[in-house]
N, C-alpha and C positions, 0 to 999 in steps of 0.2 A: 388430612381429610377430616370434616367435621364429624363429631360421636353425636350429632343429633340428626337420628331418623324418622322424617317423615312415613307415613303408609305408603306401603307398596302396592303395585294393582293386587299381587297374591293373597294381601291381606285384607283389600278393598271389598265392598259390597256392589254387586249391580241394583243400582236405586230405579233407574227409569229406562224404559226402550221407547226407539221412536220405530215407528211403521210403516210401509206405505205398500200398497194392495197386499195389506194383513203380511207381509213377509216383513222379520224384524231386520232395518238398514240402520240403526245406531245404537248403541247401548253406551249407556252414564254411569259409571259407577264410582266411590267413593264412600263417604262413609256419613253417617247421621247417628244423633242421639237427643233421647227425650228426655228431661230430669224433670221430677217434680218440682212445687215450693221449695221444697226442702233442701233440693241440689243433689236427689238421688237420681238412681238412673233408671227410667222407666222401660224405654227403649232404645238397644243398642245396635247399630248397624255396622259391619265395618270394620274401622280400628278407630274410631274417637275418642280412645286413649293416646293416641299418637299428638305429636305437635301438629302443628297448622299456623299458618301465616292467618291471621283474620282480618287484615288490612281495615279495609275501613266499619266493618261489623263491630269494632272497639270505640267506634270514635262515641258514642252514649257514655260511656264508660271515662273514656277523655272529656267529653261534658262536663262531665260529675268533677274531674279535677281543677279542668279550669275554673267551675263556680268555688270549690272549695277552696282553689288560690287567692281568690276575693274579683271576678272577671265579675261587674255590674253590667249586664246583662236585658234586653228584653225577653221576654219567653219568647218572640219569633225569633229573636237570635238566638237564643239557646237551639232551637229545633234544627237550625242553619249548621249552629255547631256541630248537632248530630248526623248531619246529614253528607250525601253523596249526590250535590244537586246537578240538574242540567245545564247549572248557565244563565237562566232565564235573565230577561232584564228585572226582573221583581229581585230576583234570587244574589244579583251583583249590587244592587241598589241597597236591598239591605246588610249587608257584607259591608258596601263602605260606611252605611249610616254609623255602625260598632266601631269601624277604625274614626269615623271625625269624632265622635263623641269623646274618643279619647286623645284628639288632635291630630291625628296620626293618618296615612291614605295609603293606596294599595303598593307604593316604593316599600313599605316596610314589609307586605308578605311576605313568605321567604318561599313560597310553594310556587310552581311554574305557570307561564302565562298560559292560554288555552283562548278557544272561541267557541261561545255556544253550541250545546252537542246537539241541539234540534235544529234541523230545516227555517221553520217557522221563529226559531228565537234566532237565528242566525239571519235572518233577512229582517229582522228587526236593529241587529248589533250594527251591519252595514249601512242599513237606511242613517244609521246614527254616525256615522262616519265613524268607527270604532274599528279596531286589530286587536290584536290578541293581548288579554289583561288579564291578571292573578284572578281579578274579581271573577271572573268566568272559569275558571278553575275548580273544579266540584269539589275541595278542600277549603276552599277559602272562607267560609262560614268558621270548620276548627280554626284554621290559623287566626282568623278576628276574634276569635275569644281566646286565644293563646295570648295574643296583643294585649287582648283587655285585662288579662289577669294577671299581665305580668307590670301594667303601671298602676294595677292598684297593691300589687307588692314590692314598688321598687327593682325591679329585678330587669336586668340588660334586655334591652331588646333584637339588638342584632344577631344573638345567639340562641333566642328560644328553644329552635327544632331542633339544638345540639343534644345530644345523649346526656351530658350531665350539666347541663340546664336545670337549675330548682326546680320549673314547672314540669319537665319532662320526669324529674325526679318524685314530683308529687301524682305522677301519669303511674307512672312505675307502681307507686305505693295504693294507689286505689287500683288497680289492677288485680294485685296480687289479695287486696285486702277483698274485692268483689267474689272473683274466679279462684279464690281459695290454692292457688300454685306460681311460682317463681315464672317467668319466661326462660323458655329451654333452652331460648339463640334470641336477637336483638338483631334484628336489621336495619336497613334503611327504605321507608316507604316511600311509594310514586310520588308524592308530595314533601317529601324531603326529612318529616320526620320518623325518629324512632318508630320501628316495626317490629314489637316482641311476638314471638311463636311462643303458644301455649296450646293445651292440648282441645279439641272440637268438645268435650264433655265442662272442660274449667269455663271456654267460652261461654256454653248455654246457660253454666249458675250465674256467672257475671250479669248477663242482661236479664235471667230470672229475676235475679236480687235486683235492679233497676226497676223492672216490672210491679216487682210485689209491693214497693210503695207505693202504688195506688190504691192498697187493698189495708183499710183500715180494719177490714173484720178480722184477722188474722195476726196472731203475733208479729210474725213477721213485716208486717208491714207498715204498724204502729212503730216497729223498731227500727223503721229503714232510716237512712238519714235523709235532710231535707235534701238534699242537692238532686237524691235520685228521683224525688217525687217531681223535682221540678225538671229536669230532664224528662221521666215517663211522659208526665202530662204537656209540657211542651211539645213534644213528638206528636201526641194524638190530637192536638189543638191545632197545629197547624204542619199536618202531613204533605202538604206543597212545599214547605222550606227542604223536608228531609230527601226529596227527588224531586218533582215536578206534577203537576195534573198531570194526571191521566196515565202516570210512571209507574210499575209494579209497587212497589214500597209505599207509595202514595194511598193507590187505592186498598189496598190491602187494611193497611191504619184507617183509613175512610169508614169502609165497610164494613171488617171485621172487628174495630177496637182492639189491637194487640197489636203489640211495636215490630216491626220490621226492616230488618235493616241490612241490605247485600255488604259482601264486600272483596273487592278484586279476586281473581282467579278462582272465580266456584266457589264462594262462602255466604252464607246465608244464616241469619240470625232471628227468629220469630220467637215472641214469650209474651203471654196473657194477662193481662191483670192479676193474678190469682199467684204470681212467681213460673209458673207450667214454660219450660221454653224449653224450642228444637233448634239444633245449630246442624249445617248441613255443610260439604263440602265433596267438590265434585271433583274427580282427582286432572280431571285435563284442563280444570280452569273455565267450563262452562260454565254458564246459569241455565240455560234451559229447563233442565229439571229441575232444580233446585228451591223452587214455590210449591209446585207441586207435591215434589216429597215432604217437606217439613209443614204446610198446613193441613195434609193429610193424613199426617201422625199425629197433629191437634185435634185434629177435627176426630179422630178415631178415641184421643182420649177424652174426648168430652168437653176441651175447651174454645172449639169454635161451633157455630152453629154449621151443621150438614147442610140443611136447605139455602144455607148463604152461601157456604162456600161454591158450590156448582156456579154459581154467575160469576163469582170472582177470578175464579178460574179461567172460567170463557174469556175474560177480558184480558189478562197477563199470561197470559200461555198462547208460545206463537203454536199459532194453526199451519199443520202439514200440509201445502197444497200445490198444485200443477196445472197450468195452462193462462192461458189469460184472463177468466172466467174467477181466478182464484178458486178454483173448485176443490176442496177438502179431500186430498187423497189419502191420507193416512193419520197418524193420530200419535199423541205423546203420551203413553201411560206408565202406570206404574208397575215394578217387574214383582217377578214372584215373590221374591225375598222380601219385598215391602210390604207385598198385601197379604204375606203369611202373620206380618205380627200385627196389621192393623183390627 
């Protein structure tokens, strides 16, 4: 049996309940924490000392390695790197654009084929006489810039997403060098590469430290290195690559200016310009609550704007509702435990 333990519910927080005619019918719990610049810990929920799988919440952070491999890059495909897209035919187009540029087409991803996750993109994919392609695979933005970095350093390409892969090796070392801790276990993610578990507190300084190179006022962020500046700022330039219009993470970065980034099974990654970031994780593998909790622990410490956040919300938070009318019968808020520390 493995000696690495994830949080228990015992140890878990209740983050969010959902309602309906005011009697509470779900509760979210899992755990959250907020660190300053600094990589302290503002507020703690939970056990965000614990490991956590952060699947694709890392892949920012995988950004930063692939450019520092030498992966020549557009900033829309960097943002693509960072991202967990829908599919779109924009979102597969430039995906290949990265692979021809270095001669290469979507036979070399090594992540699995998929078909547009929207309605609307998907009766686009078929109008085009198209089946299931890596390109449509909401990894294939990272895997094209795995691609890229790995023929501007010489280095095999059929083994990239192996574990001891140079590039997965230099993934490993800006990890550890960002989120300040070892990965506690190494798995294998939905997409085929390495899946290190580190703990929801290492995560939020990781994508803190990404963040804070936008902020030249600040030591920290004059100190950052260039890769994470251009990762942040990729991100916030074109938040359609990192999901989709109209996608939570999308309009989040739209609206609110601060990087946002889900990632499988309940994990959620937000951080401000300023370093300030909340990582969030839901212990049954929802999102549901998991927007709401973490910009509402920003927004209580001052780095989102209050009167913005209310519309943003209204737009990414499903609405509790019953009958054909869609008529709003109940509501997703936040549980006590939440709105004791905010």
């Amino acid at each position: 049996m493995s000696s690495v333990h994830t949080a228990s519910a015992a140890e878990s927080a209740e983050l969010a309940v959902v309602t309906r005619a005011d009697v509470v019918e779900s509760r979210h719990i899992g755990s959250a924490v907020l660190v300053s610049p600094e990589g302290e810990v503002i507020t703690s929920l939970g056990a965000p000392q614990k490991p956590v799988f952060p699947r694709s919440t890392l892949k920012p952070l995988q950004a930063v390695a692939a450019l520092r491999a030498g992966a020549l890059i557009s900033p829309e495909a960097v943002a693509l790197a960072c991202g967990s897209h829908v599919g779109s035919r924009q979102h597969q187009e430039l995906a290949a654009q990265v692979l021809a540029k270095e001669g290469l087409d979507e036979s070399y991803l090594k992540c699995p084929t998929a078909l547009p996750a929207r309605p609307q993109d998907l009766k686009v994919h078929f109008e085009a006489g198209k089946d299931k392609t890596a390109l449509a695979f909401n990894c294939s933005g990272k895997h094209a810039a795995f691609l890229a970095a790995c023929r501007t350093s010489g280095w095999r390409l059929a083994t990239y997403a192996e574990a001891e892969h140079p590039l997965q090796k230099t993934v490993m070392e800006v990890l550890e060098e960002y989120c300040g801790e070892k990965p506690a276990a190494v798995g294998v993610d939905g997409c085929g590469a390495p899946a290190p578990a580190i703990s929801l507190t290492g995560l939020a300084r990781g994508i803190g430290k990404v963040a804070a190179a936008l902020d030249y006022r600040n030591p920290r962020g004059r100190e950052a290195e260039v890769h994470a500046f251009t990762v942040a700022q990729a991100m916030l330039d074109y938040p359609w690559a990192v999901q989709g219009r109209g996608e939570a993470n999308t309009v989040v970065m739209e609206e609110l200016g601060v990087l946002a980034k889900y990632g499988a099974e309940g994990v959620l990654v937000v951080a401000a310009p300023d370093g300030t970031a909340v990582a969030v994780k839901t212990l049954d593998g929802s999102h549901r609550a998991n927007s709401l909790v973490g910009l509402s622990l920003l927004a209580a410490h001052g780095t989102i704007d209050v009167e913005a956040l209310g519309p943003v919300l209204k737009k990414i938070t499903p609405a509790i509702t019953g009958g054909v009318t869609d008529a709003v019968v109940g509501s997703l808020r936040l549980s006590d435990s939440v709105t004791a520390v905010l």
